[in-house]
C-alpha distance (Angstrom), angle and dihedral (degrees) to the residues before:
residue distance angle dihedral
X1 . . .
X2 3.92 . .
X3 3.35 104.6 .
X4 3.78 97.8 -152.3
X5 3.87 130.1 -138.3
X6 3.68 130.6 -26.0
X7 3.87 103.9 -99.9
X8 3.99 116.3 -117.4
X9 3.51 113.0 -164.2
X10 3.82 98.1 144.8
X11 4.10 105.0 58.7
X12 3.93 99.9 147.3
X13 3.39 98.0 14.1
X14 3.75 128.3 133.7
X15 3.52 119.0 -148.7
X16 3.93 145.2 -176.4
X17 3.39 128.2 -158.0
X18 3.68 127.0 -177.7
X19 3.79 131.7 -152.9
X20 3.93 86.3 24.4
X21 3.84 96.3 154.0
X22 3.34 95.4 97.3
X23 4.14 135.8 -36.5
X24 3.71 120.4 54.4
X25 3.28 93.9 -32.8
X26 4.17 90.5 62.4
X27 4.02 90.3 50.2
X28 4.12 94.9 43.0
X29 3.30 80.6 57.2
X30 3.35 100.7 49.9
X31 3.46 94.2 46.7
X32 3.34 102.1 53.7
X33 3.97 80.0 50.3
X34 3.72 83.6 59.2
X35 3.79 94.1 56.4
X36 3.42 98.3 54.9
X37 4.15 104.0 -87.9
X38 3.66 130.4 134.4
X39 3.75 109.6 -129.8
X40 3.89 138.5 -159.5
X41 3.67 104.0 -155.6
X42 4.04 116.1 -155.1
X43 3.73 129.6 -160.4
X44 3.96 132.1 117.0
X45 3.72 90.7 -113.7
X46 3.34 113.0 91.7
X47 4.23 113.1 158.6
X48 3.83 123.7 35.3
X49 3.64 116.8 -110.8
X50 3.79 93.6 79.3
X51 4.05 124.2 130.4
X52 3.74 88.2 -90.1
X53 3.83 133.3 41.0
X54 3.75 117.5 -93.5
X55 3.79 140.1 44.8
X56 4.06 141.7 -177.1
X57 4.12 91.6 -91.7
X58 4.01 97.6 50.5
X59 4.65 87.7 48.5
X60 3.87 85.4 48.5
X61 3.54 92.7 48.8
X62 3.81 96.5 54.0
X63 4.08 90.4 35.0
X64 4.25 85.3 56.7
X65 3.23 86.0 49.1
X66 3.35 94.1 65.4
X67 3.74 97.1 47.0
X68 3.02 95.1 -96.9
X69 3.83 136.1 161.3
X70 4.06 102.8 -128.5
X71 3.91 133.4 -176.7
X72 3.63 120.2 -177.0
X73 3.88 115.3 -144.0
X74 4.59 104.4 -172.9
X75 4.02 98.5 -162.7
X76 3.73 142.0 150.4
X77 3.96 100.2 -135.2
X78 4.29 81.4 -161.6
X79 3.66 83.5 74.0
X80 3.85 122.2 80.7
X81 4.18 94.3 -154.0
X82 3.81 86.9 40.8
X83 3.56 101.3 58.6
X84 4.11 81.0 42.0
X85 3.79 93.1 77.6
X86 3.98 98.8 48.0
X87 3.98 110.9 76.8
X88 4.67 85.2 42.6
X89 3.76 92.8 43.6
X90 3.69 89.9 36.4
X91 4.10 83.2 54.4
X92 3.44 92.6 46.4
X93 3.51 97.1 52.7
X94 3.58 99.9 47.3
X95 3.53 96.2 37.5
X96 3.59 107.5 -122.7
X97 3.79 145.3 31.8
X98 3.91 111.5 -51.3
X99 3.94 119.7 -112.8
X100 3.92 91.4 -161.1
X101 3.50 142.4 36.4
X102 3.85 124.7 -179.0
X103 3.94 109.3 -174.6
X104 3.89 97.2 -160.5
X105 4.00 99.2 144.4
X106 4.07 102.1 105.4
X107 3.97 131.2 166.7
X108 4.04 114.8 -127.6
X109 3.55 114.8 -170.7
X110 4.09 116.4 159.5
X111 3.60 119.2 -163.2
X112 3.79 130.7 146.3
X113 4.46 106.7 -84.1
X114 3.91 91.5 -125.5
X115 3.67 78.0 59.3
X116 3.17 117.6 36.6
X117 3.93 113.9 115.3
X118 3.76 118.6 -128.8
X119 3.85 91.6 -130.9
X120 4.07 88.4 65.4
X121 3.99 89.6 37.4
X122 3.84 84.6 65.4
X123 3.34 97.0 41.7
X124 3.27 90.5 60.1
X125 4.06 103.6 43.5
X126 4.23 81.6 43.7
X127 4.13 89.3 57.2
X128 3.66 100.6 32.0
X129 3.75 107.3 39.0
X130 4.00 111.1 7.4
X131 3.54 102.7 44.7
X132 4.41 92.3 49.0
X133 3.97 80.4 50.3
X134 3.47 95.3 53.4
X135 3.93 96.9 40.9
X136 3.78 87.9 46.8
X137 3.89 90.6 51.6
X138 3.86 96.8 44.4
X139 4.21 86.0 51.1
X140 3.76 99.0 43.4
X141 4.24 93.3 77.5
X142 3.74 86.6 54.3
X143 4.27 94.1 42.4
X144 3.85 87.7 48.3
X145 4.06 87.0 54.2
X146 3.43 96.6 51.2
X147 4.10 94.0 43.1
X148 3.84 103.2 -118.5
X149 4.18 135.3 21.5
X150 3.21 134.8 169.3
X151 4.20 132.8 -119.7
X152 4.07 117.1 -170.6
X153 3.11 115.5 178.0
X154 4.04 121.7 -158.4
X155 3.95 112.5 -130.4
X156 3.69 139.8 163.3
X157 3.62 139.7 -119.0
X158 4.34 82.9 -131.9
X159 4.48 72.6 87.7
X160 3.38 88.9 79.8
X161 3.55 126.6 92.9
X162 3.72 131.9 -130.4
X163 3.25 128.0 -114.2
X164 3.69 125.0 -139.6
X165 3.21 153.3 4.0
X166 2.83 98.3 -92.1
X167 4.03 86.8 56.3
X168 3.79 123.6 -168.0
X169 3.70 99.0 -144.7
X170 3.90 99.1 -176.7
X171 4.00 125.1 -138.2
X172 3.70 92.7 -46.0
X173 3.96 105.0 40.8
X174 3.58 117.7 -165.0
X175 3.46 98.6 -25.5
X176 3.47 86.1 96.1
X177 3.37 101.5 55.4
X178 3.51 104.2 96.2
X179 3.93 85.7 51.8
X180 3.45 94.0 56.9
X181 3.95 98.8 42.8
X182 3.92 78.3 59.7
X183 3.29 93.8 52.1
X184 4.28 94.0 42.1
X185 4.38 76.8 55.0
X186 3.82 86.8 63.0
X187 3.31 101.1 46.5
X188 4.02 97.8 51.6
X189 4.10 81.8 46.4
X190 3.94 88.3 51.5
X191 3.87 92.8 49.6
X192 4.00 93.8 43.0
X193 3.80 88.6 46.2
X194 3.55 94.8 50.4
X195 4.07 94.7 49.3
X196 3.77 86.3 49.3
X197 3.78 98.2 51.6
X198 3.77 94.8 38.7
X199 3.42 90.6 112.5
X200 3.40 99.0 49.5
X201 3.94 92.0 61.7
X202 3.95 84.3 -113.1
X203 3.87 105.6 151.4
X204 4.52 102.6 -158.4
X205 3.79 107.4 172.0
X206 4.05 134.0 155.5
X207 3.48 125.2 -139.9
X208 3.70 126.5 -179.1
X209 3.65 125.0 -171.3
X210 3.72 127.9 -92.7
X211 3.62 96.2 -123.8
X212 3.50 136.5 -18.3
X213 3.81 121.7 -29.1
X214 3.92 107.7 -154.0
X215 3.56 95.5 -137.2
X216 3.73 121.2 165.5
X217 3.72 90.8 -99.7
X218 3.94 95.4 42.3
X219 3.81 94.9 47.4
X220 3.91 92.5 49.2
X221 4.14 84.4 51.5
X222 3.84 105.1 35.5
X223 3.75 110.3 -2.3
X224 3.89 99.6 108.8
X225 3.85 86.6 55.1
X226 3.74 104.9 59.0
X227 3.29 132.6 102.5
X228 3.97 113.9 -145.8
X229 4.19 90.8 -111.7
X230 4.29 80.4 61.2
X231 3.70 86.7 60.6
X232 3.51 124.5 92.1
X233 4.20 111.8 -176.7
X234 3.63 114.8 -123.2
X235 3.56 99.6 -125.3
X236 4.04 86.2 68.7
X237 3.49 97.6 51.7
X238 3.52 98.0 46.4
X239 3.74 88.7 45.7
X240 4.24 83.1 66.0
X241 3.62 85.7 45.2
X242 3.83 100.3 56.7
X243 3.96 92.5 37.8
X244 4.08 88.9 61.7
X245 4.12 85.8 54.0
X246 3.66 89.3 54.1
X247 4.41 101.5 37.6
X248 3.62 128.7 124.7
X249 3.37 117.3 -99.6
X250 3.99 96.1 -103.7
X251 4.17 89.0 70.5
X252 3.73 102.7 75.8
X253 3.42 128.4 116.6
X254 3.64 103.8 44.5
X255 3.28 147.6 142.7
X256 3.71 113.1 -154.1
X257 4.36 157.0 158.9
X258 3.49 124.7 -121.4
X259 3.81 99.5 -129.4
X260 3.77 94.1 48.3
X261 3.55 93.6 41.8
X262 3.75 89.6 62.0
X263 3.53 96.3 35.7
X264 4.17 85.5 57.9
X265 3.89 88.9 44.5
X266 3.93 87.4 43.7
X267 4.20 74.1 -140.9
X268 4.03 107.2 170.9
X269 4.10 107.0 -132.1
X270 3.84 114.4 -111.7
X271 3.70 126.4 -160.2
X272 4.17 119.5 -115.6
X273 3.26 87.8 -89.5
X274 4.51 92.3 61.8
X275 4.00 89.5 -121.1
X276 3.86 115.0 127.2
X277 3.78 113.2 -94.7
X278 3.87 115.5 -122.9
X279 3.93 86.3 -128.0
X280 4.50 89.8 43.4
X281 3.79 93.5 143.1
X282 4.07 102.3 130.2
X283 4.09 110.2 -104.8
């Protein structure tokens, strides 16, 4: 089956993406890439050689690669002055105000609650809730002069609660908790953001993945635990990614799963590089 042409639904479009060292955040960015946009990829890892795959240089490479228009933004999102510089040298680079900003980059640490230090409990909330505020407040002046924009927001299903007792706590129990109410914090802001922008034509929506995403990060944590029907392939969750930079104005304000996102959109799943997969069917 011919698969037909690449789709490009973001020619002269300015994007951000966050956490774009490796992970989801890496492929959104290439895909967008793919379809035409020029990206500013964000993450404090900037050279290979680090204690995970992935870095800044090797997402440019494939993003230039594709013709695409690149800036490269090095920052610690755990820092308030850090995260200060991305949206203006983001600008800078790109050359204009940005039409899309995908705050992906997120800080996972699982330890017990009774344990859990406050030090890491800030990190946490500072990574996975302050810094997307503060990237989605430093973009908005430049959405509302262009007319629309678009804010997704990467969650997890670890937001939802359990029920019980008895509670079935998964492979990582409640170490994960304090991830997850992070996460939960992002998804309220998400919905609240996109009520109060509504009439702005700003779409903010967060998505979180079906199932596991074997990232670098998660497969170094959990990997060795899953069973294949806990794996969700990239390509599908960025496919729900990259739909909610490209929605009408009348989805905002949700909180939502990749696979039923796409099964609601009846959107086909594309590789990185926006060609039809052979196996496109929506999850």
């Amino acid at each position: 089956m011919d698969p037909g042409p690449a789709l490009r639904r973001f020619e002269g479009r300015r994007a951000i993406v966050t956490g774009a060292s490796r992970g989801i955040g890496a492929a959104v960015a290439e895909r967008l890439a793919a379809e035409g946009a020029a990206v500013a990829i964000v993450a404090r890892t900037d050279a290979p050689g680090g204690r995970l795959a992935g870095s800044l240089r090797e997402t440019a490479e494939r993003l230039t690669a594709l013709g695409a228009t690149v800036a490269t933004v090095v920052a610690d999102l755990a820092d308030e002055a850090d995260r200060a510089r991305v949206v203006p040298e983001a600008v800078g680079g790109l050359g204009g105000p940005v039409d899309v900003l995908v705050n992906d980059a997120a800080a996972a640490i699982y330890a017990p609650l009774a344990e859990m230090p406050l030090r890491r409990r800030r990190l946490m909330f500072e990574v996975n809730v302050h810094a997307p505020v503060d990237l989605a407040q430093a973009v908005l002046p430049g959405m509302r002069g262009l007319g629309e924009g678009w804010i997704v927001n990467v969650s997890s299903r670890s937001a939802v609660h359990w029920d019980g007792p008895p509670f079935d706590l998964g492979i990582t129990g409640t170490t994960i908790a304090e991830y997850g109410a992070s996460k939960a914090a992002l998804d309220r802001i998400s919905n609240g953001l996109g009520a109060e922008l509504l009439e702005d034509r700003i779409r903010v929506n967060s998505v979180s993945p079906r199932a596991a995403v074997l990232s670098e990060g998660a497969d170094a944590l959990v990997g060795d635990r899953l069973r294949p029907d806990q794996i969700e392939p990239l390509e599908h969750m960025v496919e729900a990614v990259v739909a909610l930079c490209a929605c009408d104005v009348g989805v905002t304000g949700r909180t939502l799963v990749s696979g039923d996102l796409l099964a609601e959109l009846g959107q086909p799943v594309h590789g990185l590089d926006a060609v039809l997969l052979d196996d496109a069917a929506a999850p």
